[in-house]
N, C-alpha and C positions, 0 to 999 in steps of 0.2 A: 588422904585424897583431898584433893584441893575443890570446890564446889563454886559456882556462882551465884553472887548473890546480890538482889538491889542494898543499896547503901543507903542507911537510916542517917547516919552522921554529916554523911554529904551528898546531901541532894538540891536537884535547883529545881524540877518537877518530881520525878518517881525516883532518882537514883541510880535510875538503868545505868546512866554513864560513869557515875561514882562507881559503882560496883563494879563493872570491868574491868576500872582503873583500879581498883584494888585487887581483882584476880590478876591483873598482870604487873602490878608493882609500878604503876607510872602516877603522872600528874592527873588528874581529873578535866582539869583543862585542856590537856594535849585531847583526849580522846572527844572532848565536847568539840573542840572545837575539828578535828577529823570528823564526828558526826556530820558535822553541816557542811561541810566541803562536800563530803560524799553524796550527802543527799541533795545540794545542787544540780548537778548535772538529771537527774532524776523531776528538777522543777519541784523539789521538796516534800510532793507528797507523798513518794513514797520512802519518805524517812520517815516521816511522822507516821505512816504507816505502822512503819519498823518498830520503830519507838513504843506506841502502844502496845502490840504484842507482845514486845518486850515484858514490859508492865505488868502484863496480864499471866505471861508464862516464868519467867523468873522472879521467886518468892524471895522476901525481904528477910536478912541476914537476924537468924533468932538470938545473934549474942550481941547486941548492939544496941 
């Protein structure tokens, strides 16, 4: 079973968006940069919202 998990190897703050990219098999930058598109419209805070929760609720990957 496939689990998520922040990414130790590639992070640019916590890894949240590494780690995605690696549950779904893509770029790390594709997803970074969909982050901030999406959290535009929003006026950004509540991406960074997102983002910390993130942080807080998805544990970093124990084989890494």
């Amino acid at each position: 079973m496939k689990r998520l998990y922040r990414s130790k190897k590639d992070r640019m703050l916590c890894g949240v968006c590494g780690g995605i990219a690696e549950y779904f098999n893509v770029d790390p930058t594709l997803i970074r940069i969909l982050w901030v598109i999406l959290s535009l419209p929003g006026v950004v805070f509540p991406g960074i919202l997102a983002y910390i929760i993130c942080c807080i609720i998805i544990p970093e990957n124990p084989e890494q």
